[in-house]
N, C-alpha and C positions, 0 to 999 in steps of 0.2 A: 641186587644192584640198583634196579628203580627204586626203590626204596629210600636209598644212599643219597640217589644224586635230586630225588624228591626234597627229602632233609634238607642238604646243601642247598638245592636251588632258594628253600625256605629261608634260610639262616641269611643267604648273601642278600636276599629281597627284604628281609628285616636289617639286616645292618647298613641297607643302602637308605631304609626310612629314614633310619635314626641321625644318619649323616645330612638328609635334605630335612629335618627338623632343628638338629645341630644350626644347621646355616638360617635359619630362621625365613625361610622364601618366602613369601608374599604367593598364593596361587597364581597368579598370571605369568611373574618368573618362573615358578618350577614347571609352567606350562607349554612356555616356551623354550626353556631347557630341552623336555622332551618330543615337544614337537622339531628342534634340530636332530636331535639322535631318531628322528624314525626317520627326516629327511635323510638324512645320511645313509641310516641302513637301506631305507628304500632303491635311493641312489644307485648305492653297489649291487640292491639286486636286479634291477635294472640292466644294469650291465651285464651283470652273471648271466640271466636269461636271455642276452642277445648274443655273447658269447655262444653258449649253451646251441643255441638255434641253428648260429653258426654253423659250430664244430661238425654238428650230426645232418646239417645240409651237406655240410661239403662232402661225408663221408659218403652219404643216403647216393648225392647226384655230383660224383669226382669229375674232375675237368676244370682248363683255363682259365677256362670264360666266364658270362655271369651266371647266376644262379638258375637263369630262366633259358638259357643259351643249354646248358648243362643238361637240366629237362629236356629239351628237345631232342639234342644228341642221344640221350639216354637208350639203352634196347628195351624195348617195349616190355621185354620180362622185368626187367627195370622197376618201370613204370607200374608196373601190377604187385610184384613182392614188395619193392620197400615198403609203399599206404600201409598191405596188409603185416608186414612184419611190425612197422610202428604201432596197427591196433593191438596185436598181441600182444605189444608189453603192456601198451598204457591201460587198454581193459582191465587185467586182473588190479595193475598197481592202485587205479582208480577205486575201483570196487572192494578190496581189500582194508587199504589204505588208509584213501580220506574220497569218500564218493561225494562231498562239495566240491571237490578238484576238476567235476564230471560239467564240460559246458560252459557257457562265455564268464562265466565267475562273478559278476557284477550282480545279477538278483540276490543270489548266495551271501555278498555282501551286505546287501539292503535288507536281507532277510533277518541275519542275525542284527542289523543296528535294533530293527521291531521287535522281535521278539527275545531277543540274547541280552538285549543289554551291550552290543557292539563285544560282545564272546566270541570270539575266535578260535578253533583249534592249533597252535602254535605247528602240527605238522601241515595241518594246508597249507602252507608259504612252500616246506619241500615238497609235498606231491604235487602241489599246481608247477611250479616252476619245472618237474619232470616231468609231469604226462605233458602240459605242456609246448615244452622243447621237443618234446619225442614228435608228438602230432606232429607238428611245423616243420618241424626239419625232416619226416618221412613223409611228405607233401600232403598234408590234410592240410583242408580250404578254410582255414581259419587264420584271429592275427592273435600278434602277441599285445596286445596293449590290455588286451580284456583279463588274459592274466597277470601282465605285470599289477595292475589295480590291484587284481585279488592278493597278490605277494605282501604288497604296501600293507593293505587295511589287516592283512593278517599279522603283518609285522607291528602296526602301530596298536592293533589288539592285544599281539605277547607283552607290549611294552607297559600297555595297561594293564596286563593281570602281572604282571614282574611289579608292580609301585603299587598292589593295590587300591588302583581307582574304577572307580563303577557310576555309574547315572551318566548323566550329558559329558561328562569330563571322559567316558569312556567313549562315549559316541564321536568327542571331538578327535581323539587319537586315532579315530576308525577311517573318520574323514582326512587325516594328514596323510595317512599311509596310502589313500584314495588319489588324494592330490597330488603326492610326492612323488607317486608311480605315473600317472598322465601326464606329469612334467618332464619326468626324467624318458618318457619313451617319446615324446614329440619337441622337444626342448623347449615346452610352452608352458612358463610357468603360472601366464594369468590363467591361464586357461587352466592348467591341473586345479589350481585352488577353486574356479566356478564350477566346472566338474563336479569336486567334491559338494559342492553347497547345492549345485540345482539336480542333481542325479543320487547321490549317495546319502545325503542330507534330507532335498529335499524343500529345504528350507532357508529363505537370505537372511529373513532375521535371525537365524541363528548368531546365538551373542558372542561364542569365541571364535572370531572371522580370522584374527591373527596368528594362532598357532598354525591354522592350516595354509597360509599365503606362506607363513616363515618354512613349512617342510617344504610346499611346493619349490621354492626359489633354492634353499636348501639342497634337494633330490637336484633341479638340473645342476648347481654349481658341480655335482658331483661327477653327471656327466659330462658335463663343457670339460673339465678337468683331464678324466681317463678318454675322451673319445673328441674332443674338439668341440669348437663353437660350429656343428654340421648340421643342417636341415635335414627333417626323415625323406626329404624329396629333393630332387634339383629341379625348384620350381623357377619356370620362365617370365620374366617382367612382364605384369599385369598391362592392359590398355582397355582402356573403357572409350572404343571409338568416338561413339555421338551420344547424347541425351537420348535419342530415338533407340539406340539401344537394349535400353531399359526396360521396354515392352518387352523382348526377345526372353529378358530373364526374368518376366511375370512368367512366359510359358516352360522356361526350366524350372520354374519354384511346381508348378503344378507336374510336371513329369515326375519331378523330384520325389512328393509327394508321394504319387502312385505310386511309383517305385519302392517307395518304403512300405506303401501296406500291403504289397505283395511279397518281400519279404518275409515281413513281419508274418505273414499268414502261409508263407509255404514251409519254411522255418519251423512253425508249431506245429503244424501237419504232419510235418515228417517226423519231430517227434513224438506224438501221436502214434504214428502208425508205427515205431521202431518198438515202444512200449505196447503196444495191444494186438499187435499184427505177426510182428518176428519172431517166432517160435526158438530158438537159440537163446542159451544163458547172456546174463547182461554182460558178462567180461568177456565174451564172444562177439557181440556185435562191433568192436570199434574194427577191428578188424575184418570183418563182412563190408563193412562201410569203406574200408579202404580196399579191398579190390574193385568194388563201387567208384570211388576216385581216380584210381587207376585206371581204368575202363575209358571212364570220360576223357583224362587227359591224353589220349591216345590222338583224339583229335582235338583236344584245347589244351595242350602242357598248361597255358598261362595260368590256369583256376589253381594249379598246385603253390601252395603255400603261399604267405602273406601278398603275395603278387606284387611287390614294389617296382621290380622290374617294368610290368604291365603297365605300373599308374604313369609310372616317368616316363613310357613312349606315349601315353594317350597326354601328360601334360606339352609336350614337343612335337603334337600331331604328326606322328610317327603312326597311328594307327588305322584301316581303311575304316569307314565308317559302317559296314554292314558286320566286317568281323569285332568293331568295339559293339555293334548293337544284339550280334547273337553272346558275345560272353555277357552280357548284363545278366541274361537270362542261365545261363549257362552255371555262373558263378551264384547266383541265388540256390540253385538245385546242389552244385557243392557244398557250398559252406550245408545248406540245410541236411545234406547226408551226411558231412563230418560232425556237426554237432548232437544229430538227433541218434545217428550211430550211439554215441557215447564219448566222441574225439571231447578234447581239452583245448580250450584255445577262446580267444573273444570274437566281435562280430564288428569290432571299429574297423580293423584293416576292409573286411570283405565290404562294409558297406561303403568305405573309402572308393575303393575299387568297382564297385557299382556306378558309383557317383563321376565318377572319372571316365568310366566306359559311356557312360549319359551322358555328359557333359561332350565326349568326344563325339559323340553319334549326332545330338541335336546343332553344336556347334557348324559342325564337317555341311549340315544340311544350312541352315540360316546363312552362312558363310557362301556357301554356293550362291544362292538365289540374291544375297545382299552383300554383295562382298565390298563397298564404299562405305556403309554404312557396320560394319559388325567387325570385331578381332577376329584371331585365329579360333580354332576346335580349341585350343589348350589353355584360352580363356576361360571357355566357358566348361571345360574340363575340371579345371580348379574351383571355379562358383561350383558345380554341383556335387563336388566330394559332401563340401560344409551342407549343402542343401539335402543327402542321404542319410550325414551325422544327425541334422536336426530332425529329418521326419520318422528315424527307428528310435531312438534316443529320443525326442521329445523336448532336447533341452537345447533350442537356438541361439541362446544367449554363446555355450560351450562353444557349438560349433563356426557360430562366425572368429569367436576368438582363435581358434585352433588355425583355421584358414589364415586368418591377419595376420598371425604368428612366424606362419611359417614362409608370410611373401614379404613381411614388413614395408608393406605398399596401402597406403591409404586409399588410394583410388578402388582399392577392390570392396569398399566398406559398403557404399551403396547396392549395387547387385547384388552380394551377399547377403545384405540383411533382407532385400528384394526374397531373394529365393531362399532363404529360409525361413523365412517368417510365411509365406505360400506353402512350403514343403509342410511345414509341420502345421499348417491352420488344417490343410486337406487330408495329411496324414489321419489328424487329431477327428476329423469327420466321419474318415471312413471307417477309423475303428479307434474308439476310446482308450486302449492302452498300449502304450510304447513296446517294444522288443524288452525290454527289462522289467515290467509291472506287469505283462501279460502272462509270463511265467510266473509271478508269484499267486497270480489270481487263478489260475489251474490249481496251484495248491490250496486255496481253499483264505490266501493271503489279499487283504485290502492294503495295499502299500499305501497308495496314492495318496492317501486322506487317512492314514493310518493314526495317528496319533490324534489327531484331533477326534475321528471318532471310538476309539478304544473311550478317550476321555468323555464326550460328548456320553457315550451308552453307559459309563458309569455313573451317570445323574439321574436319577429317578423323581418321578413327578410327584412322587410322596415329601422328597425332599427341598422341591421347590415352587409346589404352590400355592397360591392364596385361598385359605378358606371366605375371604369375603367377598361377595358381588350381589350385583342389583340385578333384580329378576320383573319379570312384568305377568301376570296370569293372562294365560292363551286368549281368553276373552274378552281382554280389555280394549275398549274401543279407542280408535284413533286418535282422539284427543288427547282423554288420558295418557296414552303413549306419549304423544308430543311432550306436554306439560313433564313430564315425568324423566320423560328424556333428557330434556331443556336444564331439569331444576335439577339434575346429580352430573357430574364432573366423569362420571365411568362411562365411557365410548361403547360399550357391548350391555350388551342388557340379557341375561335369560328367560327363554318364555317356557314358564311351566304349563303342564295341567293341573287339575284338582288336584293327585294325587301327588304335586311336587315331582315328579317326572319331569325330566328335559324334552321339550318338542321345536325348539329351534333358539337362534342368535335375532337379536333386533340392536341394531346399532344408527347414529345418526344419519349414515351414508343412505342404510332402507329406506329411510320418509322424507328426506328432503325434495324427491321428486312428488310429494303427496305436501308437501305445507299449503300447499297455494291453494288447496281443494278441498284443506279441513273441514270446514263446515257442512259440502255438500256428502263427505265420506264420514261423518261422525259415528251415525248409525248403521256404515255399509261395510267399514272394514273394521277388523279385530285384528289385536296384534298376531293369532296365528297363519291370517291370511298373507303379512309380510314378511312373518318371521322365514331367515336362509335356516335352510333344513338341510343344504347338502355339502355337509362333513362329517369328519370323522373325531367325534370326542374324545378326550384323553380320559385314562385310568390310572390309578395311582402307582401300578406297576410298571407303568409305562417307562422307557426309559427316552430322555431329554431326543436324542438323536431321531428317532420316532414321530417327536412328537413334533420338530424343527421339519420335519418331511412333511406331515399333516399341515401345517400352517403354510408351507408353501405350497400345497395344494391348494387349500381353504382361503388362502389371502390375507387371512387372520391374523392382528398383534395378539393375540390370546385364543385360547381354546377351554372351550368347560370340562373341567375333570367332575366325570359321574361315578359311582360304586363300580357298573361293570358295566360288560355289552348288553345284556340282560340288564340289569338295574342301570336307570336311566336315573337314579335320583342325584339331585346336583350337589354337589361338594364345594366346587371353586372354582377357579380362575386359574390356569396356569399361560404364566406371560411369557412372551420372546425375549424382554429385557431382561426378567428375573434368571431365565436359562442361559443367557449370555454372561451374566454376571456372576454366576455358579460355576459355568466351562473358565471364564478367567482366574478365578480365586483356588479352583483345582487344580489350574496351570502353575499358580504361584505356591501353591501347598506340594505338588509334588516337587518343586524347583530346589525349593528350601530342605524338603528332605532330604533329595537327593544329596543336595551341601551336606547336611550335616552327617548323612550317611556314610560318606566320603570323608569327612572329616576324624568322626568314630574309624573307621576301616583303614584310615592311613596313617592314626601312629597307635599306642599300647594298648591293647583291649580293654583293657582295668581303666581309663580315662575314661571320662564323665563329660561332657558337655553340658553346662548350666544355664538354662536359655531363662527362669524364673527364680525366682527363692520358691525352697522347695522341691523344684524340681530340676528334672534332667535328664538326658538321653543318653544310653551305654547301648555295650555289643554280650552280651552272655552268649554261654555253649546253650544248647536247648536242652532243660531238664531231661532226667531220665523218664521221668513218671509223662512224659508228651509225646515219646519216641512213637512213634506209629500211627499216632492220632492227627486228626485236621484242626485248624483254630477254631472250626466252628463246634465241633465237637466239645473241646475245650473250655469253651465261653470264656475265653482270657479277660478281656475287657470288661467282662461281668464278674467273673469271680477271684482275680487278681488286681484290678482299678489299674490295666496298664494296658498301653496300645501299640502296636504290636506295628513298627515300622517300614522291616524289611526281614528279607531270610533271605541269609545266603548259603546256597545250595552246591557242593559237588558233585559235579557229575563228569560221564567222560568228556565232556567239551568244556571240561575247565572249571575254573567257580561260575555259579550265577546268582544274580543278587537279585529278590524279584521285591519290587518295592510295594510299599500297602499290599500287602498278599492278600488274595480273596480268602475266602471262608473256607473252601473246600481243599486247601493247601496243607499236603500229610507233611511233619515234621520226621525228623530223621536223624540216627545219633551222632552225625560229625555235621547238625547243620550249626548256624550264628543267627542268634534271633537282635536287630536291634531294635531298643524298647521305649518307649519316654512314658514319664509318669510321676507321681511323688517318690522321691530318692526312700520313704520308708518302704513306699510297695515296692519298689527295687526292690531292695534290700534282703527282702523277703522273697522274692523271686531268686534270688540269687543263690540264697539258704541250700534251693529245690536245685542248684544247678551244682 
């Protein structure tokens, strides 16, 4: 029966090609076509999963009143079996399932745009959206916004393996699903689309900025529609008392901060110790974790589940200031046992609700001592939800918008960007990676600078430096030097010994404090007395990224590339400009592939792209006589005159397309090699396939 509906899913994914080639789209139309259809799906799931949440709170915690009311009433047996009944399902489903379901879902995301190719498994949208809904609605300390995201970019990933697209065209549909989901769960659509660019992206230059604003706006119409034009809060009208003010939220921007890197760090701890410490199978612990939660809310109900209830008494200072200042704390230790347990759920609500418990506590105090001069607690409640968002997240840009969004009060613009731009500088001090790029970096993952340096470490200083420069013998006196310096145009000079060894750099900056004194130093200095001796030279193996680190150490526009660490004898020159020039022209080579790899992939395999006379780029099966073998083995490019663009590969998380394959890449017999070359070595390649 997989098999059947495999087939089929094939056939309807090929005759939906043939129909968006039929209409002859322009890519930027077919782009935006599909960016509505993830909005849309995104939209509905959105809904679904607040439904979902719903249903199984009401059921978990029955009664009248509100959800937090309910809690409270609840019998204490209550309180303890539902957490652990909810780990017992979502444990196994997780673990079973789809274990990317397992946790606030957003690295998971960003993980796959790095290394996936923005591949998504098409059931992570249904096990996230259940484990989930189960966590949250049997009161684990997490929100739903972290999975709604993961729903979206899962959705707008099916949407790109359904149209066969892959490269940045797949990444952008990763980012719509991103966007479409933060709009649809906060009703903030600027704010879903920078979300997706400065968090899941990444990146503002990114060039298709359009597709992802059209899901965002997209996904809320969807909501406005089935759920009204409603705030995720009943936030109270902003006042910004006096100018003097403004000092008070320099010292929320810095609480704020703190606040975040103790998250951020009890958070990882605890999962830490849930992986190396809890003796219990992994689809056991969400469960352990929740009679853990249960426990706690015995005496704080409030930490159970998304806490909404909580934020909209502390935005209506409805809260005392000692009980908003022990849940801060309170609610870090939750969330960090439902996530590290194994619960399913994100970390926006709980850090909202941090921020709101802060803002209520520091307000409740400034307010006492100055009360002519300062608003209510639920002023400055609201400044530090955005001020929490910005210092675990990292992206302040997001969180003022989120804020502004939801008061549609421009007075709030100032303090806000006041205290987020404080929260996340301090944040950013106390520890260098966010809530979302710290877990990737346990994995052994460089998100942050990911792409720049995958590419940067693919340049090698074989391939980009100068064999020519000017060298001066160690024992040439200072004159010489000068003269010599003076009369060549090259700023670095090498100072060898006899034997052509490198023994140091002499550049004009060295001797300008010695011009004045030529005559009496003629005979007293030699160039190895001034030559800088302390760096570190480059080798030809070296790779560009490396070697950009050594020059920011050294100060250097250049570095001498020698044979080895051992052999000191000089070779060249390699420059700063040369290696930026190289990083940009591989940015632009892999840009252009990617198009035309997308282009091969998205209509008939047997089509040809003719970028030359003579030549041309196709997609072939991979011979049989390759099956098992790596390209380097192969020597394709040497002994077929063809370069080998991309393969794509299935596996159980879908096709993956992995472009310029290294060396070391075994072929396999249901893989797609695409090739450019002269159309006769095609041709001949083809024979073999």
């Amino acid at each position: 029966m997989s098999t059947k509906i495999k087939n089929l899913y094939e056939s309807f994914s090929r005759l939906s090609l043939r129909l968006v080639d039929r209409a002859k789209m322009t890519e930027h139309t077919f782009m935006i076509i599909v960016a509505i259809i993830i909005g849309v799906l995104a939209g509905f799931g959105a809904i679904a999963i607040r439904l979902l949440i719903m249903e199984i709170s009401s059921f978990s915690f029955s009664g009248e009143k509100t959800l937090l009311e309910n809690i409270i009433d609840a019998p204490i047996y209550v309180k303890i079996l539902v957490p652990m009944i909810g780990g017992l399902i979502v444990g196994p489903l997780i673990y079973f399932f789809a274990p990317e379901a397992k946790g606030h879902g957003v690295p998971e995301v960003m993980q796959s745009i790095l290394l996936k190719g923005g591949v998504i498994r098409p059931r992570v949208a249904l096990v996230k959206a259940l484990a989930s809904s189960i966590t949250i609605g049997t009161g684990g300390s997490v929100g739903r916004e972290g999975p709604i995201i993961q729903i979206g970019s899962s959705l707008g990933s099916t949407v790109g393996q359904f149209f066969n697209i892959s490269g940045n065209r797949m990444k952008t549909l990763v980012g719509c699903g991103a966007a479409a989901g933060i709009a649809a769960a906060f009703n903030a659509p600027i704010a879903g689309a920078l979300f997706a660019v400065e968090i899941i992206l990444m990146d503002f230059a990114f060039t298709q900025f359009s597709p992802i604003v059209i899901s965002s706006v997209t996904a809320t119409v969807i909501s406005h529609k089935f759920e009204g034009n409603l705030a995720t809060f009943q936030v109270p009208p902003y006042e910004l008392v006096t100018p003097w003010e403004l000092l008070f939220y320099v010292g929320l921007g810095l609480l704020a901060g703190l606040a975040s890197y103790i998250f951020i760090k009890v958070l990882y701890a605890f999962e830490d110790f849930f992986d190396k410490r809890v003796k219990i199978p992994e689809y056991l612990q969400p469960a352990f974790g929740g009679v853990v939660i249960g426990t706690i809310a015995l005496a704080f109900p409030q930490i159970m589940g998304v806490g909404y209830d909580s934020i909209n008494n502390a935005l209506h200072g409805h809260t005392i200031w000692y009980i908003a200042l022990t849940l801060i704390f309170v609610k870090i230790l939750a969330t960090s046992i439902t996530l590290g347990s194994g619960g399913s759920g994100g970390i926006f609500a709980p850090s909202l609700f941090i921020g709101a418990m802060l803002g209520c506590f520091f307000g409740s105090f400034v307010h006492g001592y100055f009360p002519a001069i300062t608003a209510t607690p639920g002023a400055y409640a609201l400044v530090a939800m955005g001020g929490l968002v910005a210092g675990t997240t990292r992206a302040p840009i997001t969180a003022i918008i989120i804020v502004f969004e939801l008061t549609n009060d421009y007075n709030i613009i100032l303090p806000l960007m006041i205290t987020c731009i404080i929260s996340t500088i301090l944040s950013s001090k106390l520890s260098r990676e966010s809530i979302y790029t710290l877990k990737l970096l346990l994995r052994k993952i460089n998100l942050k600078e990911g792409t720049e340096i995958n590419i940067m470490k693919s340049i090698y200083v074989r391939d980009v430096y100068n064999p020519r420069f000017e060298s001066i013998e160690e024992t040439t006196n200072f004159i010489d030097i000068v003269n010599q310096v003076i009369s060549k145009r090259d700023p670095y000079f090498a100072v060898l010994d006899g034997k052509g060894q490198l023994t140091g750099i002499v550049s004009i900056h060295d001797i300008k404090s010695f011009l004045f004194e030529g005559e009496e130093l003629r005979n007293v200095i030699i160039a190895k007395d001034i030559a800088v001796k302390d760096f570190e030279a480059a080798t030809l193996n070296d790779n560009c990224y490396d070697i950009l680190e050594k020059m920011s150490k050294s100060g250097f526009a250049a570095l001498p590339v020698v044979g080895s660490e051992e052999d000191k004898k000089m070779l060249g020159l390699v420059w700063q400009k040369d290696i930026l020039d190289a990083y940009q022209k591989e940015i632009e080579r892999n840009d252009m592939v990617a198009t035309m790899v997308d282009k091969i992939q998205s209509s008939n395999p047997q089509n040809e792209i003719h970028f030359l006379e003579g030549y041309s780029i196709t997609e072939i099966p991979v011979p049989v006589q390759f099956v098992g073998k790596s390209i380097k083995d192969l020597n394709i490019r040497a002994e077929y005159k063809i370069d080998v663009l991309s393969v794509k590969q299935q596996s159980r998380q879908g096709a993956q397309v992995k472009v310029f394959p290294g060396p070391e890449l075994i072929l396999h017999e249901d893989d797609l090699m695409t090739i450019a070359g002269e159309i006769k070595n095609i041709n001949l390649l083809k024979q073999l396939a």
